[in-house]
C-alpha positions in Angstrom: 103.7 -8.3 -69.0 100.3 -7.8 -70.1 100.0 -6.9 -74.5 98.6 -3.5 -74.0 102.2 -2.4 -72.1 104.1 -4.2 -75.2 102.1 -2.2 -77.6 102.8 0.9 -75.5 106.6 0.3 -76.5 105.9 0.0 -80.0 103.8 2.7 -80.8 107.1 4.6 -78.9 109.5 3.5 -80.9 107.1 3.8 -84.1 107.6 7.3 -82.5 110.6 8.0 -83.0 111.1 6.5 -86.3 112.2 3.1 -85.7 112.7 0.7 -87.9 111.4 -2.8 -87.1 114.7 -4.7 -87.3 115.3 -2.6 -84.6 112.3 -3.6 -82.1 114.4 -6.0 -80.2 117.7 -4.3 -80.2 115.4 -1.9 -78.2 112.4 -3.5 -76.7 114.9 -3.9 -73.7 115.9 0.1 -73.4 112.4 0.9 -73.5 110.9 -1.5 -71.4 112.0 0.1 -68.0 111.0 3.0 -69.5 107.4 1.9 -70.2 107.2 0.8 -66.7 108.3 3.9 -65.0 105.4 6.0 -67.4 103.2 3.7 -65.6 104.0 4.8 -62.3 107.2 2.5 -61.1 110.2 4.7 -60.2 112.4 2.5 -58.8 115.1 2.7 -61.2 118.0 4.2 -59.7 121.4 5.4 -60.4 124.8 5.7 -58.8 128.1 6.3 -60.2 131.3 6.2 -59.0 134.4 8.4 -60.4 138.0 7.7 -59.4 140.9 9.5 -61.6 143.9 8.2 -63.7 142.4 5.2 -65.5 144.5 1.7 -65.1 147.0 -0.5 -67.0 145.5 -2.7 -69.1 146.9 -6.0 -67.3 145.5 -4.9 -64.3 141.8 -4.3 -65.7 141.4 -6.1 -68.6 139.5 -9.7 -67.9 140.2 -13.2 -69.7 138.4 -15.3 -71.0 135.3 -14.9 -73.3 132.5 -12.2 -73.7 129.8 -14.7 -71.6 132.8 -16.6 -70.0 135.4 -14.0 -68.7 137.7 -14.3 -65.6 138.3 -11.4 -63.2 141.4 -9.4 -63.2 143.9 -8.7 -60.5 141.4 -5.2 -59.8 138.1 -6.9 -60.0 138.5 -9.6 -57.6 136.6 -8.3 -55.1 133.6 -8.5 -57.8 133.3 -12.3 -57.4 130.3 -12.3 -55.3 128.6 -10.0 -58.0 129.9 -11.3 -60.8 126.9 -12.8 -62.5 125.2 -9.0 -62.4 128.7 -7.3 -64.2 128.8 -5.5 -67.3 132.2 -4.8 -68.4 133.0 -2.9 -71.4 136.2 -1.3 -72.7 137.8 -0.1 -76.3 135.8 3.1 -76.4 137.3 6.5 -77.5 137.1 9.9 -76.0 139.0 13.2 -75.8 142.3 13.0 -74.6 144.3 13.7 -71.1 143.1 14.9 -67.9 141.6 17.8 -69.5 139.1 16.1 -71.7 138.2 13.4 -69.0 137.6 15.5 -66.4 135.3 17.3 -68.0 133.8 15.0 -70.7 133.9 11.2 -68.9 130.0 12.2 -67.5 129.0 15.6 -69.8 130.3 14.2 -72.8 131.6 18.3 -73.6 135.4 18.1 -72.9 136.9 21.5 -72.1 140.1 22.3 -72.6 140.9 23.3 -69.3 139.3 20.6 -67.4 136.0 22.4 -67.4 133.2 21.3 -69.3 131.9 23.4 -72.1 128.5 22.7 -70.8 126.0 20.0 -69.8 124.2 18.0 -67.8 126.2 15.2 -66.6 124.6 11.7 -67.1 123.9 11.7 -63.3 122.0 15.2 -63.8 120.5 14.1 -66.7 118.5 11.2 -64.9 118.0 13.7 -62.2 116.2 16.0 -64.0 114.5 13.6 -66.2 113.1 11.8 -62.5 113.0 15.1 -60.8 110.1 15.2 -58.1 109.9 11.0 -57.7 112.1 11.6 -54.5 112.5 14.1 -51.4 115.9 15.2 -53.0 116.5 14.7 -56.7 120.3 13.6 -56.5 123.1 13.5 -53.2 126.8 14.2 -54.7 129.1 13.0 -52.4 133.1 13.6 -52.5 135.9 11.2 -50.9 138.8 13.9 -50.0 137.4 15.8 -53.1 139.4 18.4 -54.7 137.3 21.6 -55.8 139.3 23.5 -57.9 136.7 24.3 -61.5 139.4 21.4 -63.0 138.2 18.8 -60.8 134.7 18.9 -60.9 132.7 15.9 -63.0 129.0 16.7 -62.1 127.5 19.4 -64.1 124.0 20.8 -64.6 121.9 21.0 -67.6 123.6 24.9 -68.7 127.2 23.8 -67.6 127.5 24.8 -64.2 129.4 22.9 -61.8 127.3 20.5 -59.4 130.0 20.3 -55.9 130.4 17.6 -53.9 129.7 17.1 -50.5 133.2 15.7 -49.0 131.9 15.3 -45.4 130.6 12.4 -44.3 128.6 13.8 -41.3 127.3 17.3 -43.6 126.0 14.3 -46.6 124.0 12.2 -43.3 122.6 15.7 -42.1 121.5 16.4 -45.7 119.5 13.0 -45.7 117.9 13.1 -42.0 117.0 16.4 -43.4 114.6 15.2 -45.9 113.4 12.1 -43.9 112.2 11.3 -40.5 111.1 15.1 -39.4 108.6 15.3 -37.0 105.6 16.6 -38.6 105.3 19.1 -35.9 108.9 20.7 -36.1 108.1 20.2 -40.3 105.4 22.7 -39.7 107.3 25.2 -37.5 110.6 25.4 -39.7 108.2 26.0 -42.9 106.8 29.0 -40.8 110.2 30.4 -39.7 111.5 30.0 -43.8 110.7 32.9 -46.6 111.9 33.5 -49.5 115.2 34.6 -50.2 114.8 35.9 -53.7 111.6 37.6 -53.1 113.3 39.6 -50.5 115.9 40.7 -53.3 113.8 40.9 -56.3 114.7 44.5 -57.3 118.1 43.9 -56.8 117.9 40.6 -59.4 115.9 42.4 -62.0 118.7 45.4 -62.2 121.4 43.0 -62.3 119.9 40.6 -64.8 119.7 43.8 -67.2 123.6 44.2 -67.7 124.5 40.8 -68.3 125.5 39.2 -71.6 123.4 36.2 -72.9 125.3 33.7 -71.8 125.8 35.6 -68.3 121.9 35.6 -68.1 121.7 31.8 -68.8 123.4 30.7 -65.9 121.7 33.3 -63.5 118.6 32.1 -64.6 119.7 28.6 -63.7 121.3 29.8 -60.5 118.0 31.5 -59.4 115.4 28.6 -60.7 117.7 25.8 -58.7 117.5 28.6 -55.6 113.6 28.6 -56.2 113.1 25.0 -56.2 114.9 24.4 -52.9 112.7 26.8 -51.2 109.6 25.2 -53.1 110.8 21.9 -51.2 111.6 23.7 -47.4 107.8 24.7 -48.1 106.4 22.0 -49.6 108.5 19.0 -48.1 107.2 15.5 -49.9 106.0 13.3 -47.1 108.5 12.3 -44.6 110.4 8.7 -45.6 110.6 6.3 -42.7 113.9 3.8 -42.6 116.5 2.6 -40.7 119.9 5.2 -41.1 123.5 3.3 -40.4 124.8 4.4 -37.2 128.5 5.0 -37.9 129.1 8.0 -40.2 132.1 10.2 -39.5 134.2 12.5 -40.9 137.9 11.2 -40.3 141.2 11.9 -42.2 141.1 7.7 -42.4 140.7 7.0 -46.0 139.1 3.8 -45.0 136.5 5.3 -42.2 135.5 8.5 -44.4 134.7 6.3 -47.7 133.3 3.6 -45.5 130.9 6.9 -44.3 130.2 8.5 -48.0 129.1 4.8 -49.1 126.9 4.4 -46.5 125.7 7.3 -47.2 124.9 6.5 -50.5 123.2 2.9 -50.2 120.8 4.9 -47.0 119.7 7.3 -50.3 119.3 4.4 -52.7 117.5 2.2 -50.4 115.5 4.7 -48.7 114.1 6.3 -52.1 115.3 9.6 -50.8 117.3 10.1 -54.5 117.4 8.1 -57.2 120.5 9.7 -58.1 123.9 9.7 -56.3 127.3 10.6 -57.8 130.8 9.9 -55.7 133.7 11.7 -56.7 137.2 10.7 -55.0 139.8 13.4 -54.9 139.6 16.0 -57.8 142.0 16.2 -61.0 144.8 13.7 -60.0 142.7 11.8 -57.9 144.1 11.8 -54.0 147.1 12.9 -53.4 150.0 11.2 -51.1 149.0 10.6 -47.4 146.0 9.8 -47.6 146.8 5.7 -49.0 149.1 4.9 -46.7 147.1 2.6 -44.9 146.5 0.2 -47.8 150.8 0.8 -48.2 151.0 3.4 -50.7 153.0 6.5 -49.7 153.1 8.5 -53.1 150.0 10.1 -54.6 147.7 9.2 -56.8 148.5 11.0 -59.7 152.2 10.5 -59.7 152.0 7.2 -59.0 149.4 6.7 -62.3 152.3 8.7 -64.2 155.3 5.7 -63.0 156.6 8.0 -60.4 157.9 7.0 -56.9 158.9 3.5 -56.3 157.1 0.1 -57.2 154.3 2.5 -59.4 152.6 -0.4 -61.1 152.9 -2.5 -57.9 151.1 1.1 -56.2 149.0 1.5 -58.9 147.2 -2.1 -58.6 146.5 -1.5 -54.7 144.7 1.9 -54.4 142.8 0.8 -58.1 142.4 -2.3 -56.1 141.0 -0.5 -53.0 138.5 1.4 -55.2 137.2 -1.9 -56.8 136.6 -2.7 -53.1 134.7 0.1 -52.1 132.6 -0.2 -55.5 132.0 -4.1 -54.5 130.7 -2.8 -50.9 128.0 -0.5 -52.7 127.1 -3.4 -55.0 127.0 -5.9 -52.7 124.7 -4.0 -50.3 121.9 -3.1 -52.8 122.1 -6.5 -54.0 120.9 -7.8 -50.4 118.2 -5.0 -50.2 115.0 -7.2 -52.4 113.4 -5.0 -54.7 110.5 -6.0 -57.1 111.1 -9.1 -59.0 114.7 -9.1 -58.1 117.1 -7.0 -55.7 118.0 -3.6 -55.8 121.2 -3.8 -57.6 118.9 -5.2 -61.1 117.1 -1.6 -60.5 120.5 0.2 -60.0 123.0 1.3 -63.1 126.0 1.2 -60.8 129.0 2.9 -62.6 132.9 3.3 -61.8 134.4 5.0 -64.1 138.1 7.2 -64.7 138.8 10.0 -66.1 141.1 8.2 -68.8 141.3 4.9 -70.4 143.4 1.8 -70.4 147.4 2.7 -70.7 150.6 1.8 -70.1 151.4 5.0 -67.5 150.2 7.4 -70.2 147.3 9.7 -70.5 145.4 8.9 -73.3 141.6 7.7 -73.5 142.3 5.5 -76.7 140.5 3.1 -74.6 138.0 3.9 -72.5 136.4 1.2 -70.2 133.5 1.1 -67.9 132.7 -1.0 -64.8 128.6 -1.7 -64.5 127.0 -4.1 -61.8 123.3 -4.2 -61.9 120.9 -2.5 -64.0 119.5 -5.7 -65.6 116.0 -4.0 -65.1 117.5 -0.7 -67.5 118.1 -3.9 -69.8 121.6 -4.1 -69.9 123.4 -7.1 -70.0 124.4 -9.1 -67.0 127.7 -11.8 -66.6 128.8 -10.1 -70.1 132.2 -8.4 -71.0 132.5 -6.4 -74.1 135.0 -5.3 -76.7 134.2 -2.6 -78.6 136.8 -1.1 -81.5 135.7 2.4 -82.8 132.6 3.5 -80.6 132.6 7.1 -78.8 132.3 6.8 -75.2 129.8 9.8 -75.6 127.6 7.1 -77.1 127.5 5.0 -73.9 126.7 8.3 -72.3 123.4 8.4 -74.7 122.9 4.6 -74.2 122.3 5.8 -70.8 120.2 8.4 -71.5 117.9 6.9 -73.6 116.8 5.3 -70.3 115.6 8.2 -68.5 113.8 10.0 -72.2 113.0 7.6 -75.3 113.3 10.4 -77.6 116.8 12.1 -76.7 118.8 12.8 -80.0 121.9 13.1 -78.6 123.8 13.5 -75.6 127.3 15.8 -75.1 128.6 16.8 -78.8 129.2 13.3 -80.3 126.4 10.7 -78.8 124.6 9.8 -81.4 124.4 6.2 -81.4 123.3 3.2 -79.0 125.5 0.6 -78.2 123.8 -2.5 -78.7 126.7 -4.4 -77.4 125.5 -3.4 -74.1 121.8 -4.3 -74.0 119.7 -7.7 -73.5 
């Protein structure tokens, strides 16, 4: 790296008030960021959200921070195990209720709904919005989508759904790539504006709503605006390869075989930077669908000891998620990207709702599974303990990728977790 881009990190942090005993706790954070101001986007970010957190003998790895042995869920890992981050002990609001809606906003509701946003994933959307044809793709394995169960949210709190078909996420990707220019030309001709056309009918409504009312309107109509925007002004068409077998089945297997796939085309393809995966909703996926990895009860009864053999249940579907999450990380790390693969240029997050428990619902201790993002400068081949830190301050660890100079992130993120970085 040439002097004049170290400087540029300096004079960033100088910035923001650094001190110089901090320089190289943060030279790593920044340095992805100093590299993306001068033009390379291709940090990514994918996370991956399953409910009921895990016991602790099932999750928790041996062995030392740099020397650590998988546990029963991470096994499939193995092949990816020199690129994992693995943290756990954080803290965060307790129950379904405060996970649901505080594991990725950092503002728990107390409902389940989160008292306003963005999400992490959102976040680093808006922060890299424009860099890509779409600026995230939310995709949902059997999602739930009662207000409870949703996880991404937008910058003024409102839900971000899912899409739970396989086939509707693949249309949504063709959509913004491979278009004929031709056709491109003749859709953008056949397209107006919807809002235009109701105007009048916006401006009476917006004066007889409250202030809070108006906020999310105003959201609601800007998000409306800048998808029309992108029907009229489509960034140029990105040529690749699409996988051939996306379907929407009832097979748990076959449909999160389809969402992943979906996912890694996105990620690989640069047509978002961003992807969130949400399976099931509050709960996580109820009985029926697990029965083809031999679990008959639910999801959320089984994480509660109900039905027979629960911890014996509970190992195989966390087991099967650890599987899926080794699938995505395993294909971006065969996809080579820079000075490395695309996995070092992908924070690749599974995370629950809840922490680490014996059957209970607490989030006492919150952990986080992370392959990749060596290129963010996080730590690679590393678990971590951590006693006492807020899990909203991973949330702003995060941030502080996408924007140098956040503050804060959800109501408590104050703080970056060195722990975490190189």
């Amino acid at each position: 790296m040439t002097t004049s881009s170290r400087t540029s990190r300096r004079d960033i942090l100088k910035g923001l008030g650094v001190t110089a005993a901090a320089f190289p706790l943060l030279n790593g954070l920044l340095q992805r960021v100093s590299q993306a101001q001068e033009g390379d986007t291709r940090l990514r970010f994918c996370v991956m959200f399953t409910g009921n957190g895990q016991l602790p003998e099932h999750w928790i790895p041996g062995g030392t921070s740099d020397n650590f042995t998988l546990s029963p869920v991470l096994q499939s890992l193995e092949p990816v195990k020199s690129k994992l981050l693995l943290a756990r002990g954080m803290r965060g609001a307790g129950g379904h209720e405060g996970g649901m809606s505080g594991t990725l906003t950092g503002r728990p509701g107390p409902t389940g709904v989160a008292t306003g946003g963005p999400s992490i994933d959102q976040f680093f959307a808006n922060e890299w919005h424009g860099s890509t044809p779409l600026p995230s793709l939310e995709l949902g394995v059997f999602p739930e989508n009662r207000p409870e169960d949703q996880t991404f949210y937008s910058k003024s709190g409102l839900p971000v759904p899912v899409i739970g078909s396989p086939v509707g996420a693949f249309s949504k990707l063709t959509g913004a790539t491979n278009l004929d220019p031709a056709q491109a030309a003749l859709l953008r001709s056949q397209r107006g504006s919807v809002l235009d056309l109701v105007s009048t009918d916006i401006s009476a409504l917006q004066g007889k709503l409250g202030n809070a009312s108006r906020t999310l309107l105003d959201e609601h109509l800007t998000l409306i605006r800048q998808q029309e925007e992108l029907l009229q002004n489509p960034p140029p068409p990105v040529s690749c390869d699409f996988p051939g077998q996306i379907v929407d089945s009832p097979n748990i297997l076959q449909a999160f075989d389809s969402q992943n796939a979906n996912a890694i085309a996105a990620l690989r393809c640069g047509i978002a930077r961003v992807v969130g995966i949400r399976v099931g909703g509050w709960g996580g996926i109820e009985s029926g669908h697990y029965d083809v990895i031999g679990v008959t009860n639910g999801h959320h009864d089984t994480a509660h000891g109900g039905g027979s053999n629960p911890g014996e249940n509970l190992l195989k579907i966390n087991e099967y998620h650890c599987q899926q999450f080794s699938k995505l990380a395993q294909a971006l790390d065969a996809v080579p990207e820079g000075d490395g693969t695309l996995l070092d240029y992908t924070i690749l997050l599974w995370v629950n709702e809840f922490g680490l428990g014996n059957f209970d619902h607490d989030r006492v201790d919150v952990h986080v599974t992370m392959a990749g993002g060596s290129k963010a400068g996080f730590k690679n081949n590393h678990y971590v303990q951590l006693s006492g830190v807020e899990d909203q301050d991973f949330l702003y660890t995060l941030a502080k990728i996408a924007r140098p100079d956040v503050e804060s992130f959800g109501t408590l993120g104050k703080n970056v977790i060195d722990d975490l970085l190189v």
